[in-house]
C-alpha positions as CSV (number, residue, x, y, z in Angstrom):
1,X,-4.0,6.3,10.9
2,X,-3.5,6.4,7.2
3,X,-3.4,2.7,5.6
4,X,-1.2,1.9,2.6
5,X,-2.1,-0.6,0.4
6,X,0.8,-3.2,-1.0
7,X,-1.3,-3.7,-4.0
8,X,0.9,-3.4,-6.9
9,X,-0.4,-2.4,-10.4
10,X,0.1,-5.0,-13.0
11,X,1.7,-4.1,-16.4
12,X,0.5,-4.1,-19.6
13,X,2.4,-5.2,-22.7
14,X,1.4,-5.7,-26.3
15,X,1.2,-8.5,-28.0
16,X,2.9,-10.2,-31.2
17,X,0.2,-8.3,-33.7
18,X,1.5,-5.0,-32.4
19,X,4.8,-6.0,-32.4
20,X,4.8,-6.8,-36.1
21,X,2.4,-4.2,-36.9
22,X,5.5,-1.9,-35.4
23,X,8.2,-3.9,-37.3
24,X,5.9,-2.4,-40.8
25,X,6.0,1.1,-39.1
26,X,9.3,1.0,-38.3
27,X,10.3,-0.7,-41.9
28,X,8.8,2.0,-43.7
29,X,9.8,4.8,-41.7
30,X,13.6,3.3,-42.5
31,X,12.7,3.8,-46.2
32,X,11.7,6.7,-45.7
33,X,15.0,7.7,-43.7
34,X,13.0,8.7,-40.7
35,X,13.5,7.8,-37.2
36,X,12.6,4.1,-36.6
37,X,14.3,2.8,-33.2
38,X,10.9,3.8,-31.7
39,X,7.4,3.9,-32.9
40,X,4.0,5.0,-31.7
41,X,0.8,2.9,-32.5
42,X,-2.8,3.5,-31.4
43,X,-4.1,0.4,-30.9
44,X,-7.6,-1.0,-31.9
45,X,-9.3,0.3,-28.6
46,X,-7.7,3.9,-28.5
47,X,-4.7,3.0,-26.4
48,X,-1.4,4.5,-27.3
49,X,1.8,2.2,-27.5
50,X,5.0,2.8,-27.4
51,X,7.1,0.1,-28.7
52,X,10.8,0.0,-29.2
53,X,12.6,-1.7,-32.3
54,X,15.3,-3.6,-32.0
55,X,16.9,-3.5,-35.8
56,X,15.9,-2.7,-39.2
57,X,17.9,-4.1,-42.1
58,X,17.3,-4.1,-46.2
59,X,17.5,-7.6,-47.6
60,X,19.2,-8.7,-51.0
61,X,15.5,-9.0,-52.7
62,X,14.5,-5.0,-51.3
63,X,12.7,-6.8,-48.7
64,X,12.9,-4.2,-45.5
65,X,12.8,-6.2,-42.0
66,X,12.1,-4.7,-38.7
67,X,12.8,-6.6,-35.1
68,X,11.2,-6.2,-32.4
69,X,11.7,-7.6,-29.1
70,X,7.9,-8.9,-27.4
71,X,7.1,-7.3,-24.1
72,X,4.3,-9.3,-22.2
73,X,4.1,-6.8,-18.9
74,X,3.1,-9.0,-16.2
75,X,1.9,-11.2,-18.3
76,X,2.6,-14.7,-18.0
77,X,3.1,-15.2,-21.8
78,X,5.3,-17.6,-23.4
79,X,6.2,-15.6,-25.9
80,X,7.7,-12.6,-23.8
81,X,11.2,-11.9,-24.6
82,X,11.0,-13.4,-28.3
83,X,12.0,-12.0,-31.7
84,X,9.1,-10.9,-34.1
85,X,10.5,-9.8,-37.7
86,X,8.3,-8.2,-40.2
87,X,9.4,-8.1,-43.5
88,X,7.2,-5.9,-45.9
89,X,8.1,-5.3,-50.2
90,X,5.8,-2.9,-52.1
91,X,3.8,-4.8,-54.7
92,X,0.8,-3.6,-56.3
93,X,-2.9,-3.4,-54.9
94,X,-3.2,-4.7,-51.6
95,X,-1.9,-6.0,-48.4
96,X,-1.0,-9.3,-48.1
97,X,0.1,-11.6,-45.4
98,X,2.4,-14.1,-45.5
99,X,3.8,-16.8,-42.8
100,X,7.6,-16.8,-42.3
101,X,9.4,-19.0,-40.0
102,X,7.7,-19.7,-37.0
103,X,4.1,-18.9,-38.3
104,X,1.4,-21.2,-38.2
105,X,-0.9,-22.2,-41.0
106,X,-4.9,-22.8,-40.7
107,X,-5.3,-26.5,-41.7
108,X,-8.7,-27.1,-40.3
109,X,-12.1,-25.1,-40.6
110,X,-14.2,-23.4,-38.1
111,X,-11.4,-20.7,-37.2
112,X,-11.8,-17.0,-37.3
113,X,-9.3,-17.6,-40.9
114,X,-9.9,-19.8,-43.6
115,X,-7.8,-23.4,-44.2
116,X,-4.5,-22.6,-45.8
117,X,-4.2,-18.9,-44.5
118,X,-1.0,-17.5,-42.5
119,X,-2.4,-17.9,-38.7
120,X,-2.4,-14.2,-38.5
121,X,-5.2,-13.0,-37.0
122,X,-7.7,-10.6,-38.2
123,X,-7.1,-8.3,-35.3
124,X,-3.6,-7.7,-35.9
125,X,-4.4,-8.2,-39.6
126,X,-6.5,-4.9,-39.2
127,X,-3.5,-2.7,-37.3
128,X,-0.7,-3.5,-39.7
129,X,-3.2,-2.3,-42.2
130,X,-4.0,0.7,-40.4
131,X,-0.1,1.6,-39.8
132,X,0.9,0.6,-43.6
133,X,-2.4,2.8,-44.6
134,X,-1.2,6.1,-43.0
135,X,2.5,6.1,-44.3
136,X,1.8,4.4,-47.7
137,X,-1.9,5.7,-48.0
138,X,-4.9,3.6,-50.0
139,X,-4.1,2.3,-53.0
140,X,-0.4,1.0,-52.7
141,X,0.1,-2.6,-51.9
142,X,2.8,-3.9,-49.5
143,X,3.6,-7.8,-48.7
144,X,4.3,-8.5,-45.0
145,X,5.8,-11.4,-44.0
146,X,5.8,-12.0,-40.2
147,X,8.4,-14.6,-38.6
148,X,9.2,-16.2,-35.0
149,X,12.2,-18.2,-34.6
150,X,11.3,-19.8,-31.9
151,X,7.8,-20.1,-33.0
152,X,7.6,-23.8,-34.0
153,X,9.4,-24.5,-30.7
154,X,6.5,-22.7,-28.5
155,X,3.6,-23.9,-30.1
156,X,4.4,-27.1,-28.5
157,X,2.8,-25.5,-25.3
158,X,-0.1,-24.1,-26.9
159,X,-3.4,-25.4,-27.8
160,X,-2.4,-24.9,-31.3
161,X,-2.4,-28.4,-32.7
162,X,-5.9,-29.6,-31.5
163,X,-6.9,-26.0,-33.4
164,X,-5.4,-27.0,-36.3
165,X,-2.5,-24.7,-36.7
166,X,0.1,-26.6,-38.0
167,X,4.3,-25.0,-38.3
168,X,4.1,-22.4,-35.4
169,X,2.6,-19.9,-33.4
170,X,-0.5,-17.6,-34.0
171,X,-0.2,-13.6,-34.4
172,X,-2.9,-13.2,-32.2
173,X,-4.5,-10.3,-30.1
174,X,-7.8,-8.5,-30.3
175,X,-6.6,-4.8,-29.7
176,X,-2.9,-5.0,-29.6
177,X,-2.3,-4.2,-26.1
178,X,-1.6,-7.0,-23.8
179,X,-3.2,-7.0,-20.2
180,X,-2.0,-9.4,-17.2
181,X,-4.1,-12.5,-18.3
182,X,-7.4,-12.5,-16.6
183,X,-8.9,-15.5,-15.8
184,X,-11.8,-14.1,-18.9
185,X,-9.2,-13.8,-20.9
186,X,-8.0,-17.6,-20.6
187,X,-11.3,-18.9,-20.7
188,X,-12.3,-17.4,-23.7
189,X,-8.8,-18.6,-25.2
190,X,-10.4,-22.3,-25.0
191,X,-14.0,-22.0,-26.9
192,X,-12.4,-22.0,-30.4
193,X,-11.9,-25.9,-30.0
194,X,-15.9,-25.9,-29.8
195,X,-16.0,-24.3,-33.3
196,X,-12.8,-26.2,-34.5
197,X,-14.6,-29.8,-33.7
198,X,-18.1,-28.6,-34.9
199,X,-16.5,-27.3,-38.2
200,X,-14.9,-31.2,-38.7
201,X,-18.7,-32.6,-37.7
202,X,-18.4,-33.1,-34.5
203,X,-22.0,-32.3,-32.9
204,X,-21.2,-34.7,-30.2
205,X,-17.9,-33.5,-28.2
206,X,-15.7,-34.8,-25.7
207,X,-14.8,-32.6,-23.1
208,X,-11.5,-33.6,-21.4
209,X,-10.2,-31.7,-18.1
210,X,-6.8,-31.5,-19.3
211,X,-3.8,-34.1,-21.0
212,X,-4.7,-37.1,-18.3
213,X,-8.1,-37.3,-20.0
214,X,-7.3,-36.8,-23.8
215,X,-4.4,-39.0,-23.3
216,X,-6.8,-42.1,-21.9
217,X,-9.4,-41.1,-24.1
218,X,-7.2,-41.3,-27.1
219,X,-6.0,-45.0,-26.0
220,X,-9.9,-46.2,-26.1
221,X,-10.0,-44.9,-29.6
222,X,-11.8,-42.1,-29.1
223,X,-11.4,-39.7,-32.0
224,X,-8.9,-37.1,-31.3
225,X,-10.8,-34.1,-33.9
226,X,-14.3,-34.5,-30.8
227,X,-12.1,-33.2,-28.0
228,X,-12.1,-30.1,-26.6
229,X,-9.6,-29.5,-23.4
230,X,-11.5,-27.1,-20.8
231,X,-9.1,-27.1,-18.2
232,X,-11.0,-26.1,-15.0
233,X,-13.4,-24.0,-16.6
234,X,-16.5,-27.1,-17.2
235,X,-19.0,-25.0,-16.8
236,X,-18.2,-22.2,-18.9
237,X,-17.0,-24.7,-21.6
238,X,-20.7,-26.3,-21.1
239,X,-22.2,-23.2,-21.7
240,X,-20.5,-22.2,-24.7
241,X,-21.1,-25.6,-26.2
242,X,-25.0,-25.4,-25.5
243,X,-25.1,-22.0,-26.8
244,X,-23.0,-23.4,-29.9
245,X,-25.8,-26.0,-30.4
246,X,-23.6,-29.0,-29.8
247,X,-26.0,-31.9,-29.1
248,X,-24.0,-34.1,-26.3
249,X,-21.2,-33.5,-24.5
250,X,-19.1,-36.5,-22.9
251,X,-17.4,-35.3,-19.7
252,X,-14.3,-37.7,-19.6
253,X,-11.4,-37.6,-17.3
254,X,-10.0,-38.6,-14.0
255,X,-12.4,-38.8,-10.9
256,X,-10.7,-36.3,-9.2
257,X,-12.4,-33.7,-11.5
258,X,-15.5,-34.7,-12.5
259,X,-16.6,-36.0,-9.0
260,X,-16.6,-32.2,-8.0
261,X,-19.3,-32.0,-11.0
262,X,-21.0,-34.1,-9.1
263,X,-20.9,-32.1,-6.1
264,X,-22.2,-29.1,-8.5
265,X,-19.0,-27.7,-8.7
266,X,-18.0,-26.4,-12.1
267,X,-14.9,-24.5,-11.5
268,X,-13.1,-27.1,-10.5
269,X,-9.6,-25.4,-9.4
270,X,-9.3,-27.0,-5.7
271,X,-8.4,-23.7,-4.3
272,X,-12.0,-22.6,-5.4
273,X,-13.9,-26.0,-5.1
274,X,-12.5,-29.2,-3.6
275,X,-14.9,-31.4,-2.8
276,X,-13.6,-35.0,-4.5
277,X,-13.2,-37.1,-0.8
278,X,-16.5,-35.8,0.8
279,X,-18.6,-36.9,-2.6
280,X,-17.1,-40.0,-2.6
281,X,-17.6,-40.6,1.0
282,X,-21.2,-39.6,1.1
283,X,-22.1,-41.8,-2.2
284,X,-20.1,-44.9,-0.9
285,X,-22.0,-44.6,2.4
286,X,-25.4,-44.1,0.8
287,X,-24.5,-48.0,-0.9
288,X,-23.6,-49.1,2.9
289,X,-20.4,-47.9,3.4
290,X,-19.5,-48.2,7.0
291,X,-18.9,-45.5,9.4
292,X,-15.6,-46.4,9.5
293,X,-14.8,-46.7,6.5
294,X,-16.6,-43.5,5.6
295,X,-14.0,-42.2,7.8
296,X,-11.2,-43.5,5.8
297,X,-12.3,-42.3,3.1
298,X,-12.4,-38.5,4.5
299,X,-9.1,-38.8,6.6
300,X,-7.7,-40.0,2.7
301,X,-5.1,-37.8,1.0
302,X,-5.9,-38.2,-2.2
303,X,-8.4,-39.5,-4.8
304,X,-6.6,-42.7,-4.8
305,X,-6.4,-43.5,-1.5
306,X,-10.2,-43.2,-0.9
307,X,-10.8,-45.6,-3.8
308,X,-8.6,-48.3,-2.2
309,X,-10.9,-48.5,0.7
310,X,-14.0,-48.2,-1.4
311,X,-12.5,-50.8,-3.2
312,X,-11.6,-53.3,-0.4
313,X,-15.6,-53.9,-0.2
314,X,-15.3,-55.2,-4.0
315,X,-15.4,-54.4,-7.4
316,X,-18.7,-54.9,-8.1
317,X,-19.3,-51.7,-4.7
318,X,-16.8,-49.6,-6.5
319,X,-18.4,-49.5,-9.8
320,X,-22.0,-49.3,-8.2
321,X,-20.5,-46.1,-6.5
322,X,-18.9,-44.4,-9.3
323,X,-21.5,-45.4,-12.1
324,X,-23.6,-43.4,-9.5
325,X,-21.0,-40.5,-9.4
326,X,-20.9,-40.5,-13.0
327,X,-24.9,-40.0,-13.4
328,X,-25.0,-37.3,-11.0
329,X,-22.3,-35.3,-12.5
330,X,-24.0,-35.5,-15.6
331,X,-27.3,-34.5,-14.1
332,X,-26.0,-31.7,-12.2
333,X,-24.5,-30.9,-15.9
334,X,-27.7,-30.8,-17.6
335,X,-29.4,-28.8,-14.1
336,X,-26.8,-26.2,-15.2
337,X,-27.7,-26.2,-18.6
338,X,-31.2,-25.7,-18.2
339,X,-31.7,-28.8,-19.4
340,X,-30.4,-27.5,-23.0
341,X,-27.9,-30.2,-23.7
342,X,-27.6,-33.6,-23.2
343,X,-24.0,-34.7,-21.1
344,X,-22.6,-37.7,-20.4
345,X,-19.7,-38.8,-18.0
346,X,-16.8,-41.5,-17.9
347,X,-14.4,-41.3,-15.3
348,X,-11.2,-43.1,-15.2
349,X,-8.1,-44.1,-13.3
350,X,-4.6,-41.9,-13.7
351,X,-3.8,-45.4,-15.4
352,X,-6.7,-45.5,-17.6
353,X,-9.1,-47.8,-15.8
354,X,-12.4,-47.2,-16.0
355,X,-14.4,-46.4,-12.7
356,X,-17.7,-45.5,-13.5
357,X,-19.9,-44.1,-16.3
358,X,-23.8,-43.4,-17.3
359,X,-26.3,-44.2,-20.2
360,X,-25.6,-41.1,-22.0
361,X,-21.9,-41.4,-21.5
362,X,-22.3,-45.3,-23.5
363,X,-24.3,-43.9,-26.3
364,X,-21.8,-41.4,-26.8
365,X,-18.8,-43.7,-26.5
366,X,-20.4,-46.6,-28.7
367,X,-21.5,-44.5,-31.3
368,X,-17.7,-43.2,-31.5
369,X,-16.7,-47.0,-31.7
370,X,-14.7,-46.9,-28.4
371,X,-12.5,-49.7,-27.1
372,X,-13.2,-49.9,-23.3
373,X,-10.0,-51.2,-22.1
């Protein structure tokens, strides 16, 4: 009997580099009264795109400007179904970039750009010039000016602002063609912050889950330019910092997350690793926790819950237990590392209340000046 898979084949896009680097193609090709409403670009790996164009229109100044309407595939990309307009004008020399409306600028160093560039990347920086170089050839110069509406709007859901990139969105991709995000592709989306916070001379980092742990961090006046989000990629994140030559990292954030590092989980998505009630049952037990209680904390639905009956047996018990929580997670840490980086760990409330944290964890905080609430 023949079996049919249901798999269904994802599809690929391209991203906002190629789109502008088809608004140029299609902005000359208008100039040169040539068929524009569709162009064909070989991307940086060999792949062949074929991108539609939305409008081309002359300006008052000569400026020519191309639309062209993002397609993501199955992307789930925040910028699918957005505007990208590429304006280019002939001027002698060279190509230059320029950030319209929309557009980002670099404001902080250790980025692939330097500060006070357009956030155009040099990947799609290289396929604009490769498309301007075949129509215009070597040695004439063209100004492209790339804009986003809706830019400024999105890059309130980007990492953007902790990378510095003030005004808008990045022109980002490495190729031009955009593939269904893989989980690489994500990961690898988060390491600039490393660079971004060693570039400001931050050698000692704080490494927050997600916005519940930079927000509480923030409130103990912890400074904002040492954190680096790592969603639940810890262990990748660690990596990359050790290999980066960051001396300490702080782990901080809620106990829901960082007990799994203590559990030696470091990809801490609980469909992959989930492992928060039975750590904090088996460390509460090793300081005497009954049998019952143990139980309670088990049959617990959440993180919460199991600290109200770890709790109930004191203050002083709960802090015993997650101070030992907090060491382990940042030994297990360092185990991972190889013992190539020093880590520390604080974990905290959802209100902000601090549970539990090491020695390493309060040299890294006092040297930082913190204000433990």
């Amino acid at each position: 009997m023949a079996i049919i898979s249901a798999k269904k084949s994802l599809r690929s896009g391209y991203t906002t580099g190629a789109c502008a680097a088809a608004g140029v193609k299609a902005a000359l090709l208008y100039e040169a009264g040539e068929d524009w409403q569709e162009v064909s670009l070989i991307a940086l790996d060999g792949t062949r795109l074929l991108i539609p164009v939305k409008a081309v229109t002359r300006e008052a100044d000569g400026t020519v400007t191309a639309e062209v309407v993002k397609f993501s595939g199955d992307d789930p990309d925040i910028t699918n179904g957005v505007s990208v307009f590429t304006g280019v004008r002939h001027t002698e020399g060279e190509i230059t970039f320029h950030a319209g409306r929309g557009i980002g600028t670099v404001t902080k160093p250790g980025l692939s750009l330097p500060v006070g560039e357009p956030a155009i990347n040099p990947g799609p920086r290289e396929l604009i010039c490769r498309v301007a170089r075949e129509l215009i050839g070597e040695a004439a110069g063209l100004s492209v000016t790339i804009s986003i509406p809706a830019g400024e709007e999105l890059a309130r859901r980007t990492l953007n602002h902790i990378l510095g990139i003030e005004g808008g969105l990045s022109v980002i991709g490495t190729t031009g063609v955009l593939r269904p995000m893989s989980e690489e592709a994500f990961k690898d989306s988060l390491v600039p912050q490393i660079d971004v916070a060693l570039a400001a001379g931050f050698d000692r980092q704080i490494f927050v889950p997600g916005k519940i742990g930079e927000r509480i961090a923030l409130s103990w006046a912890l400074p904002q330019g040492a954190m680096v989000q790592t969603s639940n990629f810890i262990g990748f994140m660690l990596e990359q910092a050790a290999e980066k030559n960051v001396k300490r990292v702080l782990l901080f954030g809620h106990i829901g997350k960082l007990a799994k590092v203590a559990a030696g989980i470091f990809y801490t998505h609980n469909r992959v690793g989930d492992a928060r009630l039975e750590t904090l049952a088996a460390y509460a037990a090793a300081e005497g926790l009954s049998q019952q209680q143990t139980a309670a904390v088990l049959a617990a639905n959440t993180t919460e819950d199991a600290l109200a009956v770890i709790t109930a047996q004191g203050e002083g018990f709960r802090r015993l237990v997650c101070d030992r929580i907090a060491a382990r997670a940042s030994a297990r840490a360092e185990r991972y590392l190889f013992g190539r980086m020093q880590v520390g760990t604080v974990m905290v409330t959802l209100a902000g209340e601090l549970l539990g944290l090491d020695h390493c964890a309060a040299e890294i905080g006092e040297a930082y000046g913190w204000k433990l609430p």
